[in-house]
N, CA, C and O atoms as CSV, one atom per row, in Angstrom:
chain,resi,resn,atom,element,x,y,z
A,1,UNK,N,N,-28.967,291.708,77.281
A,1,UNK,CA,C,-27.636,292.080,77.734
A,1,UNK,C,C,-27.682,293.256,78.702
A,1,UNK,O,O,-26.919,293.417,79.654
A,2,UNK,N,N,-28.909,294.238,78.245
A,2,UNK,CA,C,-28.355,295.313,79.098
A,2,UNK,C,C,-28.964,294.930,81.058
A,2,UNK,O,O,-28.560,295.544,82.046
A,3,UNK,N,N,-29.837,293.937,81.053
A,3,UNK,CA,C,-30.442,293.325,82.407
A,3,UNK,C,C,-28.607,292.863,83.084
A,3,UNK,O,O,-28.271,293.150,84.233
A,4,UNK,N,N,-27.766,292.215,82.190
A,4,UNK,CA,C,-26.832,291.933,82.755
A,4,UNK,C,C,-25.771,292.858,83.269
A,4,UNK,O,O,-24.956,292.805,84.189
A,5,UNK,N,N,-26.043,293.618,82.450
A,5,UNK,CA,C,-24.749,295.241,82.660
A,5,UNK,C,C,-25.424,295.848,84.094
A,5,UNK,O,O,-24.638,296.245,84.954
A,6,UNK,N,N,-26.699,295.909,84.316
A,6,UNK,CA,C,-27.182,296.394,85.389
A,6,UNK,C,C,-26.968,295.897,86.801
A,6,UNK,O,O,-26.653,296.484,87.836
A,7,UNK,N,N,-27.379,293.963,86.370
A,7,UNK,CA,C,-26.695,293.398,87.454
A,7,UNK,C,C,-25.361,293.597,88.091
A,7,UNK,O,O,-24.947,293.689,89.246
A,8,UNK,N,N,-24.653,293.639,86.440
A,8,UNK,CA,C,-23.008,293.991,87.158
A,8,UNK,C,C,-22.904,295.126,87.962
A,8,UNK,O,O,-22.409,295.065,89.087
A,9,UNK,N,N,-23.361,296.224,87.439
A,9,UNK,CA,C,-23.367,297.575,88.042
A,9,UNK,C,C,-23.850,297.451,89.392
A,9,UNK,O,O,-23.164,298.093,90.188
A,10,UNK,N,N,-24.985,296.717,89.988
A,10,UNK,CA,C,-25.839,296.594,91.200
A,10,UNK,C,C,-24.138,296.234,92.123
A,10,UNK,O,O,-23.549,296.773,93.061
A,11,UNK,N,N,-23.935,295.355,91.454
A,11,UNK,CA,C,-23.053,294.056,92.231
A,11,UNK,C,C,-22.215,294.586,92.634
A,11,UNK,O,O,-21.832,294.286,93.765
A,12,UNK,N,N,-21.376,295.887,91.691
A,12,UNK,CA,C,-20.451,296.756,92.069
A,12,UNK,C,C,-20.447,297.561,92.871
A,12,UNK,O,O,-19.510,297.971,93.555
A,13,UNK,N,N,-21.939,297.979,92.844
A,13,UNK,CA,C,-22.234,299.226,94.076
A,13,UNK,C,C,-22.397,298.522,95.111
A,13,UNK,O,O,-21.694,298.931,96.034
A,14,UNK,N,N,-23.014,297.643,95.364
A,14,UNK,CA,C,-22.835,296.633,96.858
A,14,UNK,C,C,-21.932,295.869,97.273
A,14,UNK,O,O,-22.257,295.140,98.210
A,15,UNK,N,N,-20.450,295.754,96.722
A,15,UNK,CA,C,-19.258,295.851,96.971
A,15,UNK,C,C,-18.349,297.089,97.833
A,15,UNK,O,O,-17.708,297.090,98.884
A,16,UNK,N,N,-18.648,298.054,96.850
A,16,UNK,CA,C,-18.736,299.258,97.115
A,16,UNK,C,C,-18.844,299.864,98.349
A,16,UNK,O,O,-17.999,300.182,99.186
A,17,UNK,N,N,-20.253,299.980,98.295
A,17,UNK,CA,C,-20.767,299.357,100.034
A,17,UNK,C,C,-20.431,298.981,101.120
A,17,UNK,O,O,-20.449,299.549,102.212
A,18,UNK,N,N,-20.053,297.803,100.756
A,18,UNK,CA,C,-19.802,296.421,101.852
A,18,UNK,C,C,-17.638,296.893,102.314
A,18,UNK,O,O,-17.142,297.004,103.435
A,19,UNK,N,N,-17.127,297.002,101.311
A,19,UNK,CA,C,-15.839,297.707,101.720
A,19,UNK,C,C,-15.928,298.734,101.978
A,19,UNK,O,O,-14.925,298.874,102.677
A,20,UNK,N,N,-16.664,300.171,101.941
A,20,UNK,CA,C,-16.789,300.743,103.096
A,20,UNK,C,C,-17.014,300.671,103.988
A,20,UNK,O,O,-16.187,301.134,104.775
A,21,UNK,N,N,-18.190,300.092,104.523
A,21,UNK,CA,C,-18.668,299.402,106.231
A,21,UNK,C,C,-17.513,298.551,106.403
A,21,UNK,O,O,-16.796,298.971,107.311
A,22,UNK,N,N,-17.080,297.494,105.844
A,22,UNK,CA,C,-15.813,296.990,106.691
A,22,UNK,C,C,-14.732,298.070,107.019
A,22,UNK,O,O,-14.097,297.677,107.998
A,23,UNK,N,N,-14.354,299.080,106.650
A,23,UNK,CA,C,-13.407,299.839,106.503
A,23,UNK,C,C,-13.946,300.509,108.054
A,23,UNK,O,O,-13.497,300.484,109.200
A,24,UNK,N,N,-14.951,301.005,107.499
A,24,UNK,CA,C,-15.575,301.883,108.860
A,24,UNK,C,C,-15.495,300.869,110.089
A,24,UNK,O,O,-14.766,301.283,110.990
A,25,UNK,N,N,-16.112,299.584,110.326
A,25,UNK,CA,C,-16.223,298.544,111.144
A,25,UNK,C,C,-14.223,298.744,111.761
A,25,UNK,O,O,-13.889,298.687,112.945
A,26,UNK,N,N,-13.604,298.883,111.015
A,26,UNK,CA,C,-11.777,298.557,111.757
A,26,UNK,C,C,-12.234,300.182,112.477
A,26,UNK,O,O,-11.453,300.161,113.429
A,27,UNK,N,N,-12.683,300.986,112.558
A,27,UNK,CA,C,-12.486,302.644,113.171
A,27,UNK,C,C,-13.256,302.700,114.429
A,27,UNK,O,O,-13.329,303.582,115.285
A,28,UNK,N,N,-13.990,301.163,114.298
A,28,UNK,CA,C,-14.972,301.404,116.110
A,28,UNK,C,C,-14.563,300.552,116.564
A,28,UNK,O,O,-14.093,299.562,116.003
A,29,UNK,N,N,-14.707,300.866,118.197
A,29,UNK,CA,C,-14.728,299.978,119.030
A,29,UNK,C,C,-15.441,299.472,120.126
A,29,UNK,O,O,-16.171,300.425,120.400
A,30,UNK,N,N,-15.702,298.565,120.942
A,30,UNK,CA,C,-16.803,298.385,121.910
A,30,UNK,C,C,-16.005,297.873,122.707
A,30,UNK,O,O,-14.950,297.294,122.447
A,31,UNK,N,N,-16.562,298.104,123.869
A,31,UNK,CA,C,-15.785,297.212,125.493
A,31,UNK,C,C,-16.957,296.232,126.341
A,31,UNK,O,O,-18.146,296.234,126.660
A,32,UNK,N,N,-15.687,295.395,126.454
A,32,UNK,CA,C,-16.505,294.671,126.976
A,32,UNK,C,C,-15.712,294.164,128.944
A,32,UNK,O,O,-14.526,293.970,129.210
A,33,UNK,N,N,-16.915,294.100,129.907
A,33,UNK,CA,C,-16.264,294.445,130.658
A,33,UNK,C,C,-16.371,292.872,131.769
A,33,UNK,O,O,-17.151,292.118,131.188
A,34,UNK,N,N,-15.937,292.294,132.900
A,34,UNK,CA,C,-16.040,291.224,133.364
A,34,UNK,C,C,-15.579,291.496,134.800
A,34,UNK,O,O,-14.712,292.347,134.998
A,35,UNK,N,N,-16.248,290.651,136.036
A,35,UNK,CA,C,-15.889,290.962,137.224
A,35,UNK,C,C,-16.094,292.187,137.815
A,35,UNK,O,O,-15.492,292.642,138.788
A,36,UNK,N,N,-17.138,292.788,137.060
A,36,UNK,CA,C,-17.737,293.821,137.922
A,36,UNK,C,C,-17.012,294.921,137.506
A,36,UNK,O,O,-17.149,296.076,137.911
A,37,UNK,N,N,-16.071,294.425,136.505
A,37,UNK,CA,C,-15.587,295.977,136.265
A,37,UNK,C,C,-13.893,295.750,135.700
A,37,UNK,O,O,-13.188,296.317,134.865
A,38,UNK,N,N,-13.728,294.725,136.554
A,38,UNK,CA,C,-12.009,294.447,136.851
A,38,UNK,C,C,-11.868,294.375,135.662
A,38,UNK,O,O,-11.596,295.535,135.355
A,39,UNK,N,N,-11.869,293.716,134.653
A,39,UNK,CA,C,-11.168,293.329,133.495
A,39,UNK,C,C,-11.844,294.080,132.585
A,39,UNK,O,O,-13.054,294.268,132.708
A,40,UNK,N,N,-11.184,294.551,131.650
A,40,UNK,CA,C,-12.159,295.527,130.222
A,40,UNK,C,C,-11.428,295.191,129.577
A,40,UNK,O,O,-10.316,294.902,130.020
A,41,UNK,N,N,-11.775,295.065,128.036
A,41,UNK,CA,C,-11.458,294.234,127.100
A,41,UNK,C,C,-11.885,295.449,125.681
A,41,UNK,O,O,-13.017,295.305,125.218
A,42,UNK,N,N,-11.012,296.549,125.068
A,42,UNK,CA,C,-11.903,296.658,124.248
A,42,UNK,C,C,-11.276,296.090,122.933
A,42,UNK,O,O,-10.093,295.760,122.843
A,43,UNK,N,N,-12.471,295.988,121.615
A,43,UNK,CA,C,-12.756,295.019,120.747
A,43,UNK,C,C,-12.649,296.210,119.203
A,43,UNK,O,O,-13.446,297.140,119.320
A,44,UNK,N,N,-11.951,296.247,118.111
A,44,UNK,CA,C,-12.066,296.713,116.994
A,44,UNK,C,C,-13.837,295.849,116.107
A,44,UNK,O,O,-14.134,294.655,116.104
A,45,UNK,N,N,-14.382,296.656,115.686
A,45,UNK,CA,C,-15.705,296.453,114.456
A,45,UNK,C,C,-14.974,294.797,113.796
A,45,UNK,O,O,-15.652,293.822,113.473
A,46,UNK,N,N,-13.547,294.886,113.747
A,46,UNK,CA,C,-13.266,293.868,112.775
A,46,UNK,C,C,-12.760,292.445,113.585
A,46,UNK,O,O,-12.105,291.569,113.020
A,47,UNK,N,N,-13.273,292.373,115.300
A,47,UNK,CA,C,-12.886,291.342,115.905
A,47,UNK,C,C,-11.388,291.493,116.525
A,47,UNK,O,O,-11.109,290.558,117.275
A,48,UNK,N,N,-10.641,292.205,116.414
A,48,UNK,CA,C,-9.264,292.557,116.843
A,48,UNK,C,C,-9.254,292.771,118.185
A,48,UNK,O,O,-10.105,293.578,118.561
A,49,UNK,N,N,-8.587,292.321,118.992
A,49,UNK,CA,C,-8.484,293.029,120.455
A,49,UNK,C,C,-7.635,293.982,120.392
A,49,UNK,O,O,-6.563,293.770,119.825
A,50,UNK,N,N,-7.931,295.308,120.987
A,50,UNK,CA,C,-7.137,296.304,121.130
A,50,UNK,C,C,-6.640,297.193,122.399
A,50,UNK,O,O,-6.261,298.362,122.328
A,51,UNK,N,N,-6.750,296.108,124.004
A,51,UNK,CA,C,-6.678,296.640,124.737
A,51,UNK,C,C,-7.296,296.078,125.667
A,51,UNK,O,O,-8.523,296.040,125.757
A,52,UNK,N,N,-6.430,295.544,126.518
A,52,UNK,CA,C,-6.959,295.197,127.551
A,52,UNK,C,C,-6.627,295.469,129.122
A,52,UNK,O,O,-5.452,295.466,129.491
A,53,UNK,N,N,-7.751,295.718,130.089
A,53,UNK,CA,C,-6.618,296.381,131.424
A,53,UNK,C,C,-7.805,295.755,132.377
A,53,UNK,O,O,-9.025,295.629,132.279
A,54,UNK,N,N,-6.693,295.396,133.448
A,54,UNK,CA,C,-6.907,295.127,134.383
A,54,UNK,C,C,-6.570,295.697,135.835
A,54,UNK,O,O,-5.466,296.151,136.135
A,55,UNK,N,N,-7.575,295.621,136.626
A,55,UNK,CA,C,-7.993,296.275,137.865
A,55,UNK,C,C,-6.853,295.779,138.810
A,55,UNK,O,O,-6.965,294.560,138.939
A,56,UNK,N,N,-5.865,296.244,139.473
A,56,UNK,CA,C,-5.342,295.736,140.303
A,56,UNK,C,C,-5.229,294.831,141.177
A,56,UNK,O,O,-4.415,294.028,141.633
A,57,UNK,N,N,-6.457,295.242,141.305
A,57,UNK,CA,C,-7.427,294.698,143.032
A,57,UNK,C,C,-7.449,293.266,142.312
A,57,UNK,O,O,-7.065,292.258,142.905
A,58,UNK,N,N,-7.953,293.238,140.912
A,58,UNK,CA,C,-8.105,291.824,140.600
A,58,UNK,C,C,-6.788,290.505,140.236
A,58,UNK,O,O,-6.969,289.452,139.624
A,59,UNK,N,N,-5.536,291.002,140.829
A,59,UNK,CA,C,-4.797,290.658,140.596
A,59,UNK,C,C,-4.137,289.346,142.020
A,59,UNK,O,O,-3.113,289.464,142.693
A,60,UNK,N,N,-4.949,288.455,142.056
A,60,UNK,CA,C,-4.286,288.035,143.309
A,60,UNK,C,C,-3.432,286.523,143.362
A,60,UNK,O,O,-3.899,285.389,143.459
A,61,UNK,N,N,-2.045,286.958,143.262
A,61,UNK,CA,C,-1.155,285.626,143.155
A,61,UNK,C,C,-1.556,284.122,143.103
A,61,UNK,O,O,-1.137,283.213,142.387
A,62,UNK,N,N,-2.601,284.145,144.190
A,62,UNK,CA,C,-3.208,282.582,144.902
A,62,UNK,C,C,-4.691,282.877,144.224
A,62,UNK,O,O,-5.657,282.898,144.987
A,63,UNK,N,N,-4.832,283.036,143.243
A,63,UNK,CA,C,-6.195,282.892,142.606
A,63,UNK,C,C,-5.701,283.195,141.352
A,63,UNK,O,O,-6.227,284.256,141.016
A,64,UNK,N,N,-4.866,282.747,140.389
A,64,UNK,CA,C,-4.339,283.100,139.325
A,64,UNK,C,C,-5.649,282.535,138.315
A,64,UNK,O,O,-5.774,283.243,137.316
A,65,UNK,N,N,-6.424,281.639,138.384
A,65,UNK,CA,C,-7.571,281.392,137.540
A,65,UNK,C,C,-8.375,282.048,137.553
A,65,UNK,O,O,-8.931,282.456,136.533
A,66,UNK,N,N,-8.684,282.351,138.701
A,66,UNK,CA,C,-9.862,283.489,138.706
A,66,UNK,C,C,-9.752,285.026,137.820
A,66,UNK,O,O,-10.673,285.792,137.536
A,67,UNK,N,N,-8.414,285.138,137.540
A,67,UNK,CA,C,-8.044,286.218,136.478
A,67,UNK,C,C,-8.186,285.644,135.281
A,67,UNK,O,O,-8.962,286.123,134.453
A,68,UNK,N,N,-7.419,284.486,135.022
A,68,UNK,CA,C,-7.346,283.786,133.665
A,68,UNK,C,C,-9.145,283.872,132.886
A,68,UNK,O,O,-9.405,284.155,131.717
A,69,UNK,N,N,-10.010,283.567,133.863
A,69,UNK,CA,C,-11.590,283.627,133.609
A,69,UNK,C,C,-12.390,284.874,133.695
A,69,UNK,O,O,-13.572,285.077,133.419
A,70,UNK,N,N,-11.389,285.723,134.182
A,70,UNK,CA,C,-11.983,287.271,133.815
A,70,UNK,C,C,-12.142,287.355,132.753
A,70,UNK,O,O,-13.171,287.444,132.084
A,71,UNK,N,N,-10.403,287.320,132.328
A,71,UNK,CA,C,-10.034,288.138,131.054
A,71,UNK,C,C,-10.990,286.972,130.035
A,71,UNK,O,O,-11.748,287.496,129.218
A,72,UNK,N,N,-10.957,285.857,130.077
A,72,UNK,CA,C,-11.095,285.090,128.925
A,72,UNK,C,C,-12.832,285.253,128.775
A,72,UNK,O,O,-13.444,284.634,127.904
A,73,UNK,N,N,-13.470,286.121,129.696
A,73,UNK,CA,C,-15.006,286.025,129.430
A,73,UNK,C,C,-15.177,287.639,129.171
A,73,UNK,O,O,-16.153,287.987,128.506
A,74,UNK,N,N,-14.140,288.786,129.739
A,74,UNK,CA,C,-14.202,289.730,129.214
A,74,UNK,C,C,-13.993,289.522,127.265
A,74,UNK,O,O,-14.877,289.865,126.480
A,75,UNK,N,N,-12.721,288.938,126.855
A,75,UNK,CA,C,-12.735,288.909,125.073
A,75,UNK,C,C,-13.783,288.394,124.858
A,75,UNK,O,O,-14.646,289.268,124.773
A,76,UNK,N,N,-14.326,287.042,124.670
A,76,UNK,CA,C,-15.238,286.745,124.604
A,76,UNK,C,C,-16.522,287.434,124.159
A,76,UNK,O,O,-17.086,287.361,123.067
A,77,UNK,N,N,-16.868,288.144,125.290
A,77,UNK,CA,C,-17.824,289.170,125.358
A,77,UNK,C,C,-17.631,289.962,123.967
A,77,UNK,O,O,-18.383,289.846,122.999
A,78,UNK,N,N,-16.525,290.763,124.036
A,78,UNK,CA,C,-16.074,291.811,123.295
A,78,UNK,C,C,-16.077,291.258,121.788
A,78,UNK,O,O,-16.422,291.904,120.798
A,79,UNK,N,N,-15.738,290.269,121.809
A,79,UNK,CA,C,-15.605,289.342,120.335
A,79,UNK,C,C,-17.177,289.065,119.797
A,79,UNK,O,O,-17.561,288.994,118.630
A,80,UNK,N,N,-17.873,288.946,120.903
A,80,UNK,CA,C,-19.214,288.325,120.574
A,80,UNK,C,C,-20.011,289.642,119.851
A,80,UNK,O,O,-20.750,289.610,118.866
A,81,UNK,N,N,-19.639,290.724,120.615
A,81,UNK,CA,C,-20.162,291.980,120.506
A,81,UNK,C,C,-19.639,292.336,119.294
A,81,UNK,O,O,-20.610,292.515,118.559
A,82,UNK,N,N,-18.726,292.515,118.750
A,82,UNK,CA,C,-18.234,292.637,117.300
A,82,UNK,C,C,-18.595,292.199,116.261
A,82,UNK,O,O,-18.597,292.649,115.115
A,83,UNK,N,N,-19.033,290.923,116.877
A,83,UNK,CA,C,-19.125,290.007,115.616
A,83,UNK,C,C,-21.155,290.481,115.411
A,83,UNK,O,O,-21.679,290.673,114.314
A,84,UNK,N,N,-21.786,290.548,116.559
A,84,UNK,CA,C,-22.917,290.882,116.482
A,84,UNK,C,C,-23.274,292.265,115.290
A,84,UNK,O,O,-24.137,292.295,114.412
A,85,UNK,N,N,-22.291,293.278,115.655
A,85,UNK,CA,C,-22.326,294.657,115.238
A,85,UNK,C,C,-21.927,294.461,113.612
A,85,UNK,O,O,-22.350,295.227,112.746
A,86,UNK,N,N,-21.095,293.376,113.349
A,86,UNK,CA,C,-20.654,293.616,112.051
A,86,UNK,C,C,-22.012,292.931,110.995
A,86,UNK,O,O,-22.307,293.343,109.873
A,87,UNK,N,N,-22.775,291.626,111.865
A,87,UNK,CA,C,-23.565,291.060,111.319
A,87,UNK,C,C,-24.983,291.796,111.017
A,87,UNK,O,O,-25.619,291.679,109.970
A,88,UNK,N,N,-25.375,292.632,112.227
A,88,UNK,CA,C,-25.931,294.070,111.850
A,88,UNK,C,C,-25.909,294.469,111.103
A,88,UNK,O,O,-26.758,294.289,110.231
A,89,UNK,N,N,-24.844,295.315,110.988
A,89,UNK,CA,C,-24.663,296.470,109.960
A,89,UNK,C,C,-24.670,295.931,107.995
A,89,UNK,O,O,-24.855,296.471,106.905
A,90,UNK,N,N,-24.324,294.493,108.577
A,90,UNK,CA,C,-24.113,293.882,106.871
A,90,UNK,C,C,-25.352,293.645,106.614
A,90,UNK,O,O,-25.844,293.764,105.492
A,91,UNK,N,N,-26.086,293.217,107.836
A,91,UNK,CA,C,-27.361,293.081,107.471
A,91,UNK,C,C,-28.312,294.060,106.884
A,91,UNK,O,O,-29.211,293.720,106.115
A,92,UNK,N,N,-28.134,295.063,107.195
A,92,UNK,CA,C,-28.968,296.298,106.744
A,92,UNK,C,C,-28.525,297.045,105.685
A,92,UNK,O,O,-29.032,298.105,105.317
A,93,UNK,N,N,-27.169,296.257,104.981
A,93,UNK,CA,C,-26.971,296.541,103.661
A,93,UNK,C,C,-27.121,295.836,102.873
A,93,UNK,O,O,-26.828,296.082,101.703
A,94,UNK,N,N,-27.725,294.523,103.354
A,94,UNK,CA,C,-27.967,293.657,101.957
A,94,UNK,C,C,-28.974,293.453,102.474
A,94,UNK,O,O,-29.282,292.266,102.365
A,95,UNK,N,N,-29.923,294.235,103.192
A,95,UNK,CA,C,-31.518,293.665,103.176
A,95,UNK,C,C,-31.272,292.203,103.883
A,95,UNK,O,O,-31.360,291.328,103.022
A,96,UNK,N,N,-31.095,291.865,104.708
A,96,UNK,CA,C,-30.729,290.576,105.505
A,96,UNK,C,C,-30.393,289.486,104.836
A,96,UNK,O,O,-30.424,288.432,105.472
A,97,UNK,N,N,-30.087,289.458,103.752
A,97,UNK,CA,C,-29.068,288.549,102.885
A,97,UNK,C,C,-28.151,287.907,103.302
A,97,UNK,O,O,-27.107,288.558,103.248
A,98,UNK,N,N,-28.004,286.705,103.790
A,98,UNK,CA,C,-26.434,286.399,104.498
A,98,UNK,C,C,-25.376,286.083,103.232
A,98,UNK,O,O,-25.788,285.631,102.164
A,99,UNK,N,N,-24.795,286.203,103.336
A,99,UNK,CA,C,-23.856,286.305,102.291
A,99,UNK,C,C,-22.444,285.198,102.837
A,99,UNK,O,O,-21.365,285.785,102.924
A,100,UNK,N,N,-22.443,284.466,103.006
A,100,UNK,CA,C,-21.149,283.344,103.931
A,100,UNK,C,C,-19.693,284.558,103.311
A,100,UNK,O,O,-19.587,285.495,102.519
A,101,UNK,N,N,-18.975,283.934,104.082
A,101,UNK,CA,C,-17.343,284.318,103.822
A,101,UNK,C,C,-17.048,285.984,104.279
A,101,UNK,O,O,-15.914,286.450,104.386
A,102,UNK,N,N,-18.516,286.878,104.555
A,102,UNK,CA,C,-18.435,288.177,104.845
A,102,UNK,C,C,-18.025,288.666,105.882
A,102,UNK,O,O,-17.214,289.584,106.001
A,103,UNK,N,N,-18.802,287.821,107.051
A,103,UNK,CA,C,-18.251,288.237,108.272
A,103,UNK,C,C,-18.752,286.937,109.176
A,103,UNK,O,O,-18.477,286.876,110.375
């Protein structure tokens, strides 16, 4: 019994853990940028977009796709980058354990 009380205890502290780093993961952010600059996109730890701006210059009536494919490869980016950072960081708390449903 007491091998099991320990497990529980383990299980709790790497909960523990794991909702702090997510907690911390919503407090950062990364940018991600497209067109040389024009479009920036930045990205919350938890996949959230929180901001996005665009360059003026990149704004041109008669090329309305060519913006639509900024922005949509700037998130992208930014999303990819998040999702990288969160898979990281979980990783190096469970010893590279994937754990499904985490992130």
């Amino acid at each position: 019994m007491r091998g099991m009380n320990d497990l529980l205890r383990q299980a709790q502290v790497m909960q523990t853990k794991m909702s702090k780093l997510q907690a911390e993961m919503a407090d950062r952010t990364l940018e991600a940028t497209s067109g040389g600059g024009m479009v920036k996109v930045t990205v919350s730890g938890k996949q959230e977009v929180k901001a996005i701006i665009i360059d003026p210059k990149a704004v041109d009536p008669n090329d309305v796709e060519m913006l639509q494919d900024l922005v949509l490869t700037a998130v992208n980016e930014g999303l990819r980058q998040a999702k990288d950072m969160m898979e990281k960081e979980m990783g190096a708390l469970t010893g590279g354990l994937k754990m499904p449903g985490l992130f």
